[in-house]
N, C-alpha and C positions, 0 to 999 in steps of 0.2 A: 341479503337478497340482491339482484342485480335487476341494474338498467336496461332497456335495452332503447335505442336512438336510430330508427329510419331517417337519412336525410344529416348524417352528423357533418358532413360536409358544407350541409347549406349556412346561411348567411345566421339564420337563428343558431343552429348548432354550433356554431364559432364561436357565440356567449355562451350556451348553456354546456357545453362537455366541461369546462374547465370548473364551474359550477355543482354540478353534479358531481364531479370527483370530487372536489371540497366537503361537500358532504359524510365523505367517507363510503359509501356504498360502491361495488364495483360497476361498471358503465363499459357495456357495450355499442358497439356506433358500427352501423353497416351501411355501407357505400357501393357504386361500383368500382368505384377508383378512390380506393381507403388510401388517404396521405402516408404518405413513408416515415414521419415523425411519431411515437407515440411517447405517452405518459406512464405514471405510474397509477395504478387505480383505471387505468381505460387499454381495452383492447379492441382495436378494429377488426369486422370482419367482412371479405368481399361479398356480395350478393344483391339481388335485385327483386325488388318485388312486383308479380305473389308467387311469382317459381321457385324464385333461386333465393332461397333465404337458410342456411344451415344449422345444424343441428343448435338447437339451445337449451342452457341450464334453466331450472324455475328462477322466474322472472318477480319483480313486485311493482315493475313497471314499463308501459311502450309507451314510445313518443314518435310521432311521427312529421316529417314536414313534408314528406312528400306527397305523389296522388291520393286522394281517398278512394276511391273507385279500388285500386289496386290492393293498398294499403284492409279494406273493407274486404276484400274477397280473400285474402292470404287468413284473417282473421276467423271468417267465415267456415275456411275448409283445415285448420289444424285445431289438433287437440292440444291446450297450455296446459300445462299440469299449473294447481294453483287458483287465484284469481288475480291476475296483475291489473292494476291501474291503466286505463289508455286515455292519451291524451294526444289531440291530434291540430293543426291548424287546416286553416280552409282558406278564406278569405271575404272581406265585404263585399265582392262583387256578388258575391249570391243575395244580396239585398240592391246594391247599386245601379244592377244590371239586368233588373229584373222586368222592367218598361221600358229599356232603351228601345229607341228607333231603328237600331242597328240588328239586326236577326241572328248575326254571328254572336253577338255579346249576349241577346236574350240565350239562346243556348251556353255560356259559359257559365249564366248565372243557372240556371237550370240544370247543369252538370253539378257543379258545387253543389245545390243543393241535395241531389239525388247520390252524391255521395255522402256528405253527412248523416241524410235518413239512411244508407247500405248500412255504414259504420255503427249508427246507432243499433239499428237489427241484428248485425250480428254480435253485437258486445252482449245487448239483451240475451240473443237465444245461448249466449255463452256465460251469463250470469258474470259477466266484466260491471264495472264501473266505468263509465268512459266524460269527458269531455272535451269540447269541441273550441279552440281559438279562432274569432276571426278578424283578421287583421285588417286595416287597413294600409299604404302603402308605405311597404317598410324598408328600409335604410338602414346606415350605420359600418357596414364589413365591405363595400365595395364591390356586391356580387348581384344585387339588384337590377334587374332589367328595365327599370323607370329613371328616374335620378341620377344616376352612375352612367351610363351612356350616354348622356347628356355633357355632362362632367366632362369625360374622356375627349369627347369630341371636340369639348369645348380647349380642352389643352391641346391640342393637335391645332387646331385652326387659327385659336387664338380668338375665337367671335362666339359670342353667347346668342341665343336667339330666345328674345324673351318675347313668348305668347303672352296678346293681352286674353285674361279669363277672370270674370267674376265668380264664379265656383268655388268653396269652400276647400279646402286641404286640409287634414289632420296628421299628415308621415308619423307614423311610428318607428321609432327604434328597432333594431334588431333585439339588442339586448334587452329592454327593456319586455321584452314577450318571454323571451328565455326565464325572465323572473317572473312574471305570471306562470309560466309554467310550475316552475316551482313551488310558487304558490297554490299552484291545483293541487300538485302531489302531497300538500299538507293541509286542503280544505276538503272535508268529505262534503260540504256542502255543496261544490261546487262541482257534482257527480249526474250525471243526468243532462247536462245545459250545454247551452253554444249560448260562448259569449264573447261579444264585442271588446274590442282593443285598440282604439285608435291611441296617436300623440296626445299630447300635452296640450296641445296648442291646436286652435282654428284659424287659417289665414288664405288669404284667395291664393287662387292657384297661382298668379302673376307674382306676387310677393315670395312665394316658396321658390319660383326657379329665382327671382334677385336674388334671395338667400344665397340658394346655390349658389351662382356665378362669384359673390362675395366673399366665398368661402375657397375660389380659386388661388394658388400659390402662384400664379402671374398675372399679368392684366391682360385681359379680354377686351375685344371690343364688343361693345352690345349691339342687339342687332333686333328693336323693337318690332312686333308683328302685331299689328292691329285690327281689331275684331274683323272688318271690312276684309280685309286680304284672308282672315281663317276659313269667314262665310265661302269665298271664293274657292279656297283649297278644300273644302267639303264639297261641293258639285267637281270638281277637277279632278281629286283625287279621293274615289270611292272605297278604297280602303282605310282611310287617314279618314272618313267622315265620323267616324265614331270616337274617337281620340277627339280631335277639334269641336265636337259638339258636346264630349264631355266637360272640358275649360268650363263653361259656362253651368254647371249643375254641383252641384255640391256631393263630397263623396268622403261621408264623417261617419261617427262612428260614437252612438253615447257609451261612455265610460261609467254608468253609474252602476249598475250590478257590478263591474268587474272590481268596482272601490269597497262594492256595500261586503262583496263576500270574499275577496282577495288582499283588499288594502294596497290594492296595484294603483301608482300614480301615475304615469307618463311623463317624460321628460318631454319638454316643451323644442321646437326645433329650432335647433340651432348646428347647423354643420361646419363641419370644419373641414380644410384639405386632404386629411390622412383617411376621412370616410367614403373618397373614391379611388385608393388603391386595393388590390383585393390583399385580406390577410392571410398569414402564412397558417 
């Protein structure tokens, strides 16, 4: 039976395709813009969801890391022959961002959730099995819009800018999700749920970017930002208010379902140089 992989492109699918082939099972991956490389055991194929998705053999699994909303409605309107396994991620802002001050964020968490309840309904009216990963902020492939911008800029410039924040951090691995993943596809217990996935490791926000910066292949200069100066750039700068007011709030992620029914541990964070170039 085959795979099939929305999103094989992204930062997760860079651990999990090589994974999945290992397996021995065939593994499909569709993209809009499918890499010119391929494997043995994996075929790409172009298309985009929920239109443009083409013809497929019976499956005994989806995975998806892209939109759920999208993702949730392609589901919704085709017939699978079969009953494949769906496993999908989301993220923790549908918990973290659920009382922000910020009205833009309260709507992103209210999106995420309203896709996960679409995904759920239409797996149910389709008699799927499905579950749901929520990550918290994940790293590791150099394709992440958090961390890695930071990084890059930081080698260009040559100056790190370390926000002070007492707010909690958990970064999660890219890879490290790819292997929950896998883990679902061999727990039937874990059919039904949305479950949490942070890191390894809790550490304030302020210690995660030193990490980073530490983890630079030249030296930076630093360039501290003290609560005082964030407070200011939150009345100054009313899109950056929700970013700089989050520093300050914790945005974790309990790991203990995903140990009790997966036996998933997280790697603790620790970065290194090579995880802010993007991989081939």
């Amino acid at each position: 039976m085959t795979t099939l992989v929305f999103g094989g492109s992204s930062q997760i699918g860079h651990f999990l395709l090589p994974r999945l082939v290992a397996r021995g099972d065939p593994v499909l991956a569709l993209s809009r813009r499918p890499p010119g490389n391929g494997q043995e055991g994996l075929r790409w194929l172009t298309g985009e969801l929920p239109a443009d998705v083409p013809a497929l053999p019976p499956l005994s699994a989806i995975i998806c890391f892209g939109p759920l909303p999208a993702f949730a409605d392609w589901l919704a309107r085709i017939a699978l022959p079969g009953t494949p396994q769906v496993i999908a991620t989301s993220s923790m802002s549908a918990e973290s961002k659920r009382n922000s001050p910020v009205a833009a964020e309260r709507a992103i968490s209210r999106q995420l959730r309203e896709g996960e309840a679409a995904l759920a309904n239409a797996c149910i009216r389709n008699g799927l099995p499905w579950t749901v990963l929520r990550p918290t902020l994940v790293y590791g492939a150099g394709l992440d819009k958090s961390l890695t911008p930071i990084a890059r800029r930081a080698l260009r410039t040559r100056c790190f800018p370390l926000p002070a924040g007492r707010g909690l951090r958990q970064p999660v691995h890219a890879d490290d999700i790819a292997q929950a993943v896998l883990a679902v596809l061999d727990s039937p217990m874990a059919a039904g749920r949305i479950l949490s996935i942070g890191g390894g490791e809790r550490l304030p926000a302020g210690e995660m970017f030193a990490r980073v910066r530490g983890s630079m292949p030249v030296a930076t200069l630093p360039l501290p930002l003290p609560a005082w100066l964030l407070r200011l750039g939150r009345g100054a700068l009313p899109r950056l208010a929700g970013p700089l007011r989050r520093l300050d709030a914790d945005l974790i992620a309990d790991n203990g379902e995903l140990q009790r029914l997966l036996g998933i541990n997280p790697r603790p964070f620790r970065p290194h140089a090579s995880m802010w170039t993007p991989k081939p």
